[in-house]
N, C-alpha and C positions, 0 to 999 in steps of 0.2 A: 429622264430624271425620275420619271416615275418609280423604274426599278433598282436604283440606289436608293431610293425612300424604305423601300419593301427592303431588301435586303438589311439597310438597317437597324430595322425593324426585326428582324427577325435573327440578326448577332445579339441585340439586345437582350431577345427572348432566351436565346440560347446561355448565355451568360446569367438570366436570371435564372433558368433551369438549375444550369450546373451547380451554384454556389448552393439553392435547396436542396440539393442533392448531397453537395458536400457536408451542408450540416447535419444533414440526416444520418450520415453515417457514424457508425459505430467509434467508442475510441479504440486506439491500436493496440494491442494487446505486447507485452512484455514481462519478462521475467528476471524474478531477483530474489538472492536466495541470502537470506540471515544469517548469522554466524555466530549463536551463542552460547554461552561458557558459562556454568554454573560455578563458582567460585565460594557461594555460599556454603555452610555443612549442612542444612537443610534440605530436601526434594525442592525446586520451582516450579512454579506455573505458569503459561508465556503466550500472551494471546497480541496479535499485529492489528491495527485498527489503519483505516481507510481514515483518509483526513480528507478526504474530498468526495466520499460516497460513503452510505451506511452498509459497510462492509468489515467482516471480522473474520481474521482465520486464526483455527480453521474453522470457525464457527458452530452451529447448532447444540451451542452449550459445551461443547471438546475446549480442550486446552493443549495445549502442547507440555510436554511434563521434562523436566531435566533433573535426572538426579545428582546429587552433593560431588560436583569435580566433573561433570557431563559433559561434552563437548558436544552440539545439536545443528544440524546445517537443514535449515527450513525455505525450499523452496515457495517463492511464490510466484503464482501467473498474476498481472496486477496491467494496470494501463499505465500506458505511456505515460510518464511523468508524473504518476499520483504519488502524494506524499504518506506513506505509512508510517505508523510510531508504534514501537514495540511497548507492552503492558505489560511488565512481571511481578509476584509475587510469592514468597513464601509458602509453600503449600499447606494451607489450614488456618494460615497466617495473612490474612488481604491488609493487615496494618503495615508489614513491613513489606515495601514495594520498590523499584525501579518505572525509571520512564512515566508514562500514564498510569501506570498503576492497574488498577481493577476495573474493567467495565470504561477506560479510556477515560478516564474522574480527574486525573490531573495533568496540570501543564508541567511540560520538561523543556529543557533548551537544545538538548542533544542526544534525543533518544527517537530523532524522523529522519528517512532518507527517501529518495525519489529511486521512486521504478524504471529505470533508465537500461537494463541488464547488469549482470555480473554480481557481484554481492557483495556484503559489507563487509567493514574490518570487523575483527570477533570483537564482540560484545560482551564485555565482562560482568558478571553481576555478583558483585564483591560484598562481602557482609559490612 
């Protein structure tokens, strides 16, 4: 009897191991690529914000730039299931915006999708 005590004792342990272990790990990495269409007759500026981690691409101050009728397919590496929301803006112009806007400053209803792979329908950003 003893050593059906021990043993489950030590499924037990093994089962607590595994699950710290499982949280420890990293989340899974995926890719998904944007698809958008300057529509405006203005240049754009197009920055993707992390809605579940303080992430920006392509970040350290860069924009993504689309000229007047551009069509721009923007890969991203992003985790599994994180929800991203595109920010665009008028170039010189942060008044006149799409989506979050500048700096991820406003609420949209349909300007986020999950990183899941493959990429989105084109994104039109119409005057």
């Amino acid at each position: 009897m003893l050593f059906v005590s021990a043993a489950r004792k030590s499924a037990g342990l093994l089962l607590t191991a595994g699950a710290i272990f499982a949280a420890a790990l990293p989340a899974l990495a995926a890719d998904v690529t944007f698809v958008m269409r300057n529509e405006h007759p203005n240049a754009v500026e197009v920055e993707l914000y992390s809605q579940d981690r303080d992430h920006v691409w392509p970040g350290n101050n860069q924009v993504y730039y689309l000229d007047d009728g551009e069509t721009k397919q923007i890969p991203l590496s992003c985790n599994e299931g994180e929800s991203i929301c595109y920010g665009a803006w008028v170039s010189g112009d942060r008044g006149t915006y799409w989506g979050t806007g500048p700096d991820n400053a406003e609420s949209c209803s349909d300007c986020c999708y999950v990183c899941s792979g493959g990429e989105t329908e084109e994104i039109n950003l119409v005057e």
